[in-house]
N, C-alpha and C positions, 0 to 999 in steps of 0.2 A: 338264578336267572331272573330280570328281571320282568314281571309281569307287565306287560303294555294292553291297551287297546285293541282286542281281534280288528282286523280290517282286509283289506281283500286282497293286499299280495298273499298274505297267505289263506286263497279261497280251496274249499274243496266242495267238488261234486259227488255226492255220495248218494249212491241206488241200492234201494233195501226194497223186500218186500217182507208182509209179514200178514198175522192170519185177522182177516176182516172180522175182528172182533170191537163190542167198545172199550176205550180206553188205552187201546196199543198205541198211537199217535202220541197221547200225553207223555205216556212211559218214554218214547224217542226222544220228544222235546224238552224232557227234566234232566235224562240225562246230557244232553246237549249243552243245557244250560248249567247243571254239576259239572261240567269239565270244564267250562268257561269258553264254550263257545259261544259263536252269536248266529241264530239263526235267521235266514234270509228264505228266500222265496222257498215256496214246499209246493211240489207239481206233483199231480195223479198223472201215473204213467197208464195205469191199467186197474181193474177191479173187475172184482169175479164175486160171486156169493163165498169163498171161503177164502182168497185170496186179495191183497192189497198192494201194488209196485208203486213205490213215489221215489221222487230226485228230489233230494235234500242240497239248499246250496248255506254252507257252515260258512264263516271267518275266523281262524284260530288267528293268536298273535306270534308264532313260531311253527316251526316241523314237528319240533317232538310234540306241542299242546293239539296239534293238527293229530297226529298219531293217537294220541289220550282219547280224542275223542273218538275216532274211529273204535278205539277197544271198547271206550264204554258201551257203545251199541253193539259192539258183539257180544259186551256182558248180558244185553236183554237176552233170554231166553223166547226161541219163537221168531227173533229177527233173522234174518240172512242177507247180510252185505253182499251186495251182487256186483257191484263196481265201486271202486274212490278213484275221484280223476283230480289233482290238484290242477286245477284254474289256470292259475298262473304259468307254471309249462308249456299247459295246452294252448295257450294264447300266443306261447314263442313260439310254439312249431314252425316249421315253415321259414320262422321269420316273419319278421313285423313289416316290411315294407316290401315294394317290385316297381319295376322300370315297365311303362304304359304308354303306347304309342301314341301321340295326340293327331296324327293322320292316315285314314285306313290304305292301304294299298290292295287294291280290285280289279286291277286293271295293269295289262303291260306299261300303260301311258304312264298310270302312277308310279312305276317301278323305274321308269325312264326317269323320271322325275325326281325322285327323292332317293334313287340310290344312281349306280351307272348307268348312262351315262351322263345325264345333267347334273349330277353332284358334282360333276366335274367344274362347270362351269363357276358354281358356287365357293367352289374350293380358288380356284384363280384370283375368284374377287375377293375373299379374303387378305390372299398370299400379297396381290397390290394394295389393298386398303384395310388393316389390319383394324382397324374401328367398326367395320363392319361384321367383325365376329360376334358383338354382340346383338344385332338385329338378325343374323342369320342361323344364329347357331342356339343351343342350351346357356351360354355364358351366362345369360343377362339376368338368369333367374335362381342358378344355379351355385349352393354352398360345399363346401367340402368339409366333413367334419372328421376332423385329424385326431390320433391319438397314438399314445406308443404303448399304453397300456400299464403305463408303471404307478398309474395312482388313479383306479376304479373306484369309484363313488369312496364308501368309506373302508373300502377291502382291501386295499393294497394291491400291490404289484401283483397282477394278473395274468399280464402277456395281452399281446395284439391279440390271441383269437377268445380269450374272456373278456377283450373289453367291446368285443363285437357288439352283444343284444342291446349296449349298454347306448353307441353310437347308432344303432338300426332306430333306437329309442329316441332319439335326440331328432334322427332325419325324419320319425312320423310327425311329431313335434312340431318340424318347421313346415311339414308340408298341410298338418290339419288346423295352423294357430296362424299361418302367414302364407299359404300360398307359395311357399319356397319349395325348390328342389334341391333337398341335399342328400348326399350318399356317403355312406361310412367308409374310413378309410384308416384300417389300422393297422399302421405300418409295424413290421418286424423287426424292428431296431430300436435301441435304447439309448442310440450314442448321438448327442447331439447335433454332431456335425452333422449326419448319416438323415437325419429328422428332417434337418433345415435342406438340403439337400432336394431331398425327395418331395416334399411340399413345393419348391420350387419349381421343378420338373414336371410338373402336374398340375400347375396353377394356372399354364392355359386355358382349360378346363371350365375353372371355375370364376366365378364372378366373387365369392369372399372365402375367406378360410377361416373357420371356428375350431378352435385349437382346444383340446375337451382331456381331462383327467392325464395328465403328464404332470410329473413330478415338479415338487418344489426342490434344491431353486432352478434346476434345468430348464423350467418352463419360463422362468423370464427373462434367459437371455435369447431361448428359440421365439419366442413372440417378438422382442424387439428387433435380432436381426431378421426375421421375416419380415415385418413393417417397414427396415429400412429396404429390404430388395425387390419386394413386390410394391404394385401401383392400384392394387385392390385390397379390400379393407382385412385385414387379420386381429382377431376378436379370442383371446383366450377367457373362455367365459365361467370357466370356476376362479377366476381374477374376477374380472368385470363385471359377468352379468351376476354375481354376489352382490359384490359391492355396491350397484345398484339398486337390485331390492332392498339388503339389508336399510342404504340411505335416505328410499323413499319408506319405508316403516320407521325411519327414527326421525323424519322430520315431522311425521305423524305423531307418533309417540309423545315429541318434545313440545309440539302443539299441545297435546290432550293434559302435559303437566302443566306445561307454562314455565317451560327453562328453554335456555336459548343455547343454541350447539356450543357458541363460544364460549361458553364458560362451565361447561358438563366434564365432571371427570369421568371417560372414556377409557374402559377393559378390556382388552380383546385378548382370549385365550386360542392358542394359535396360529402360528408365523410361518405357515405354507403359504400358496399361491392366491385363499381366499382370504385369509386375515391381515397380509402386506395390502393388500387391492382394498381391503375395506377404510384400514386405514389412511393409506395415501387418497382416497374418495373423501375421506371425509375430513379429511385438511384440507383438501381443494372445493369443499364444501361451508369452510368457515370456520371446523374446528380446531382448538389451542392445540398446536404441536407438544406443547409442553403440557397437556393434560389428557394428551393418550398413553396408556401405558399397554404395552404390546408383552404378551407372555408365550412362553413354552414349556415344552414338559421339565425343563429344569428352573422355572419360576418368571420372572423378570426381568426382562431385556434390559441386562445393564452394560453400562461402555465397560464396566471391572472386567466380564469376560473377554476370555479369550479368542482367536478364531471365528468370530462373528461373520455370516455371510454379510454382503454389501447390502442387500434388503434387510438385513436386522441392524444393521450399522443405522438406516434412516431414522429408527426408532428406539436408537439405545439412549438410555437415562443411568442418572448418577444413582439412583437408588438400587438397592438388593435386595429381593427376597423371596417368598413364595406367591402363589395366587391370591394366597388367603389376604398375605399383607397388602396387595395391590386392589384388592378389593373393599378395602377398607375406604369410607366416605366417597366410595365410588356412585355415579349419577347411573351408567350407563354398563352391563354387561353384556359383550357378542362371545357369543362361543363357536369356535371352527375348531373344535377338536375334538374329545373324545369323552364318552360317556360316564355319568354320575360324576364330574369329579368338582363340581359344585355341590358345597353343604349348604342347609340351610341357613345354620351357623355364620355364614361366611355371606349370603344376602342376608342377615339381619347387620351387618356390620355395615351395609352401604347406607348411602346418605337415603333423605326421607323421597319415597316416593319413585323406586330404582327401577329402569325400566332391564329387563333380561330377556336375550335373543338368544336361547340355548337350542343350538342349530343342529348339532350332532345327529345325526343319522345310522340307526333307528331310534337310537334312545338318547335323549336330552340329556345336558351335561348337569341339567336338575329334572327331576320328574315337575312339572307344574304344577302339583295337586301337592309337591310338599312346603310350596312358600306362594302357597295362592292370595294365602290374607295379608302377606308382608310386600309385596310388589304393585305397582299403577299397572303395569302390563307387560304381560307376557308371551313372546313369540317363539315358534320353533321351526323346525324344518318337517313338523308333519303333519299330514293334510287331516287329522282325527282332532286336533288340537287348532281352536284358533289362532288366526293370525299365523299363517304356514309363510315361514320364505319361501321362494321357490323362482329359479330363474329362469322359469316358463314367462313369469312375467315381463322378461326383459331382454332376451335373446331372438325371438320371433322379431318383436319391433325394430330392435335395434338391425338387423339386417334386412328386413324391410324397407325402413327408409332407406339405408344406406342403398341398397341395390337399385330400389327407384330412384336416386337423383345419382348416381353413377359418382357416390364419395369414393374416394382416394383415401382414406382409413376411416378409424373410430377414433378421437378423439375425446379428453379427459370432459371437454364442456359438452359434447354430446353424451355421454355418459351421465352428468348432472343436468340436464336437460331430461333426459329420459327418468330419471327417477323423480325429479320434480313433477315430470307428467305423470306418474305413478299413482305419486301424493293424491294429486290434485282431484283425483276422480273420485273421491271420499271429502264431501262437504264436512262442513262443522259441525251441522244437525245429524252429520251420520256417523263421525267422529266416537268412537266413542274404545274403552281397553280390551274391548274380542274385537275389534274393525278398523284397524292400521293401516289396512294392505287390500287390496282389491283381490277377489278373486282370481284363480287362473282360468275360470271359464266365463268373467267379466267379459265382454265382448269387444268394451270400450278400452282396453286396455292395449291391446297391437297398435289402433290406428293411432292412441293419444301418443306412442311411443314414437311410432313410424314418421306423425308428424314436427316430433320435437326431434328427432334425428335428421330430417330431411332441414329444417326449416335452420338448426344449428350448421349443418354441415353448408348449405348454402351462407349463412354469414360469414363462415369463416374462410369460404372460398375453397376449398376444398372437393365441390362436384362437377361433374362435369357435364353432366345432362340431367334438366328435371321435368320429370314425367306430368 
């Protein structure tokens, strides 16, 4: 297995007490630190003249190293583990989000009023001027985050009710990073028709629909026939808000070497729903069609194969071969797929100066630390390691603006609009191989988004009210 950075999904609470003696603390904290854990806050729970109770907060980098160290301390003789609570659970309990009335009802007047029988009234004026739904109702503010569950972060096929915590996660998201109300919606069905279907039916509702972890390629013809049926914005954002971040970190990137996108040979290991969307971004960004080369688990998107879906058809080439060969005098690697399977070997073969986005989740498709002296810079998908993608940075804003100036979809130049705002919030003095990417708790980062989405969408004509 491979050993990562403790960090705090996998946190635990652990309550010990043991005999107020000197030197029992040290003995806890060495062995904590021989297992490789990483220890965090240490609180007195209680003390006595012969007794001691503290809450230990660990970071393991897995379950079983999380388990390791629990035993170590019960190898101390004299300890007694009273509780271990892992974190991370306890913070799902419940559920991560709830529905909050934004006006009290105290009064029969109030109840006349916002429910029977003046709701009535309300309803009428909708049913005659159906543009009034959004001044009257949740619409105006309001996301839908859609899923069918068949491709959960990097787990796979889940089902609607494991990709739940995953959607509850995405709607605190919008409501703590943008002020958005969205609600998970994971639908029990797999079959696209059945998808497109049920989104539609439901889209009263909602004011956008953000289409979240549904499989490649099913997920890009449910996003485009939904864009052509509905008249509000539909946003699949392991496509998009990818392709976004990863654009604004490479236009940084390609600043900090001093190569220009149009002439970088461009890797993407990959060809689901984030590695097509990165691609097609970043030709509609400037760069050589003919010097991206698009791979999968059987090497090289070449036109030689067989059976190519119609998204790997965009990006097939005459060449054949493996990763390793297409890496070869390569400027630029993005990885959207699956762990270690970048040797070092294979970035010492790229050209001078190679920048690598190994995005893979939990674990990079190179560890960083084994081609730290051979790379300008390096980024990955985790918050421990500089330079995190993460499309927190790009999914709040981008419906955002959209919702305030009441766009008619997302479109590809809002898209590159928002990641050009990205860029931009990282001067040149600040520029530098750990600082590509702005924070996700950057503060400036929603509004610069919010306003390169509003301000595109309004040239393109495309909204219909701006706030």
């Amino acid at each position: 297995m491979t050993k990562l950075t403790p960090n705090a999904s996998y946190s635990l609470a652990i309550e010990l007490s043991y005999p107020n003696q000197p030197g029992m603390l040290a003995q806890i904290t060495s062995a904590i630190a021989q297992a490789g854990g990483n220890l965090g806050d240490i609180l007195l729970e209680s003390q006595t003249l012969n007794l001691i109770q503290r809450r230990l907060i660990v970071d393991a980098y897995s379950s079983e190293q999380g388990e390791a160290i629990v035993q170590a301390l019960r190898g101390i003789p004299e300890v007694n583990i009273l509780t271990v609570c892992d974190r991370t659970f306890e913070l799902h309990r419940g559920g991560k989000i709830r529905i909050q009335s934004r006006i009290p009802v105290k009064s029969q007047s109030d109840l006349a009023m916002a429910y029977t029988p003046g709701v009535g009234r309300i309803c009428r004026s909708i049913a005659q001027n159906p543009e009034t739904v959004y001044s009257l109702t949740i619409k105006a503010n309001t996301v839908a985050v859609v899923t069918d569950g068949s491709a959960v972060l990097g787990l796979g096929n889940l089902g609607a009710a494991g990709a739940l915590p995953v959607m509850e996660g995405k709607a605190l998201l919008f409501k703590e990073f943008a002020d958005i109300d969205a609600f998970p919606i994971c639908l029990d069905t797999q079959n696209p028709e059945e998808i497109i279907t049920a989104v539609k039916q439901i889209a009263p509702v909602f004011g956008g629909i953000n289409l979240e972890d549904i499989s490649a390629p099913r997920c890009f013809e449910i996003e485009q026939r939904l864009k052509q049926a509905l008249d509000i914005p539909v946003f699949h954002d392991d496509q998009h808000g990818t392709a976004i971040v990863v654009s604004a970190a490479l236009f940084n990137a390609l600043s900090l070497v001093k190569k220009a996108l149009a002439e970088v040979k461009i890797v993407i290991n990959g060809a689901g729903a984030a590695g097509i969307a990165i691609g097609r971004l970043l030709k509609q960004a400037g760069a050589n069609p003919d010097q991206i080369m698009l791979c999968d688990s059987k090497g090289i998107i070449s036109s030689q194969r067989d059976h190519l879906s119609t998204e790997k058809q965009e990006f097939a080439v005459k060449a054949n071969g493996s990763l390793a060969d297409a890496m070869k005098n390569a400027d630029i690697f993005i990885g959207v797929s699956v762990p270690g399977i970048v040797t070092p070997e294979m970035v010492s073969s790229m050209a001078v100066e190679p920048i690598i986005m190994a995005m893979s989740n939990p674990i990079p498709e190179i560890q960083p630390e084994l081609v730290a002296d051979q790379v300008a810079v390096m980024a990955t998908g985790r918050s421990d390691y500089p330079n995190q993608i993460n499309n927190v940075l790009a999914f709040p804003g981008i419906f955002r603006g959209a919702l305030n100036c009441r766009a008619s979809g997302i479109t590809v130049e809002m898209c590159l609009e928002a990641a050009r705002s990205i860029a931009s919030l990282i001067s040149p003095e600040e520029l530098n191989p750990n600082y590509i990417i702005p924070s996700v708790f950057d503060e400036r980062v929603v509004t610069a988004v919010t306003e390169a989405v509003e301000k595109t969408a309004t040239k393109e004509g495309i909204t219909l009210y701006h706030a």
